[in-house]
LUMTORRO-192528 format. One record per residue (C-alpha): residue number from 1; residue in three letters; x, y, z. Coordinates in Angstrom, 3 decimals, padded with zeros to 6 digits. Layout:
N
<pt k="NUM" r="ALA" c1="X" c2="Y" c3="Z"/>
...
end
This chain:
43
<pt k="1" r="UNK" c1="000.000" c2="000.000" c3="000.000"/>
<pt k="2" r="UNK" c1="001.535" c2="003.478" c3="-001.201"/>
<pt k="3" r="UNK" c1="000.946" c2="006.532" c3="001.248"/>
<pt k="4" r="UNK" c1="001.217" c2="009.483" c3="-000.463"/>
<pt k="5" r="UNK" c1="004.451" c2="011.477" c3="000.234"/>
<pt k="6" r="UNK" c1="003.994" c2="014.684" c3="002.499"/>
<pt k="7" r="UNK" c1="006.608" c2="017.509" c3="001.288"/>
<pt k="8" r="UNK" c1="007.829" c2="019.160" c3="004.007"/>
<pt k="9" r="UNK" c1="006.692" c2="023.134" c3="004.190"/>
<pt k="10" r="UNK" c1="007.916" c2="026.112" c3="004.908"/>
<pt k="11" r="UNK" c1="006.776" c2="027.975" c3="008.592"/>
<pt k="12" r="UNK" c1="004.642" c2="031.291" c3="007.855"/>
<pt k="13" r="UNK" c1="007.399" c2="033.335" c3="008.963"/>
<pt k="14" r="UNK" c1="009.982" c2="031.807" c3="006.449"/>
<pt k="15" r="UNK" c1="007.394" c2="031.469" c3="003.587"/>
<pt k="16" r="UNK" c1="006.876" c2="035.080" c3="003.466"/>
<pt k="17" r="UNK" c1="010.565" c2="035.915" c3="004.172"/>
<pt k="18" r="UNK" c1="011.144" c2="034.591" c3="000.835"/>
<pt k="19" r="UNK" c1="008.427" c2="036.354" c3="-000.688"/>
<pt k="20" r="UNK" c1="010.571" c2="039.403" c3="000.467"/>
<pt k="21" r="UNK" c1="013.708" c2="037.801" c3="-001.062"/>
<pt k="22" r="UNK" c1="012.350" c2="037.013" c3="-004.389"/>
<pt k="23" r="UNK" c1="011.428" c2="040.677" c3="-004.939"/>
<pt k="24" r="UNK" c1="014.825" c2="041.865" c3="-004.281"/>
<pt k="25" r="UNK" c1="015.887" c2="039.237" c3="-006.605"/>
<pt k="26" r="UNK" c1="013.466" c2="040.996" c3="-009.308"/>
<pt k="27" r="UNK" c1="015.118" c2="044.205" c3="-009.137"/>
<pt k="28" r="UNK" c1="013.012" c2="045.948" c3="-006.529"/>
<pt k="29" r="UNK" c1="015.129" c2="048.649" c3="-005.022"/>
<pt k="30" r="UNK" c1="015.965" c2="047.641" c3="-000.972"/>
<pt k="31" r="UNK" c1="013.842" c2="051.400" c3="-000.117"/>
<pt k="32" r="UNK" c1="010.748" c2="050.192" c3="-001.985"/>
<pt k="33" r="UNK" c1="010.989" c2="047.061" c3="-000.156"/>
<pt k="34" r="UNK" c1="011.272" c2="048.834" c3="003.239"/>
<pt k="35" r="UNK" c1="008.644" c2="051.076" c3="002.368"/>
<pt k="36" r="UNK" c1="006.358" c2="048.138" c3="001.749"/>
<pt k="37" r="UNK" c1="007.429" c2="046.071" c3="004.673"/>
<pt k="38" r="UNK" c1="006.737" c2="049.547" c3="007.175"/>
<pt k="39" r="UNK" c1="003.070" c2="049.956" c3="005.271"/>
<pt k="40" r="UNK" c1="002.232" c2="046.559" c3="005.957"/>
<pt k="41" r="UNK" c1="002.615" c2="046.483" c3="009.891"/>
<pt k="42" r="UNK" c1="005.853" c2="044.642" c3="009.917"/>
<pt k="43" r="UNK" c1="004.517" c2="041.579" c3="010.535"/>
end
């Protein structure tokens, strides 16, 4: 009997980290990014 495999994911806190990462990857300037991160409640 085959279970299905469960990949493992990523905590909230890292998921959206990357989020942040990828942007900057993009070629979003770091103030933009700060901007955005201070607008959204730094959460």
């Amino acid at each position: 009997m085959n279970t299905p495999r469960r990949f493992p994911t990523l905590p909230s806190s890292q998921s959206g980290r990357m989020g942040w990462v990828l942007l900057w990857l993009l070629g979003v300037p770091v103030p933009v990014l700060v901007l955005l991160f201070m607008l959204r409640g730094c959460t």
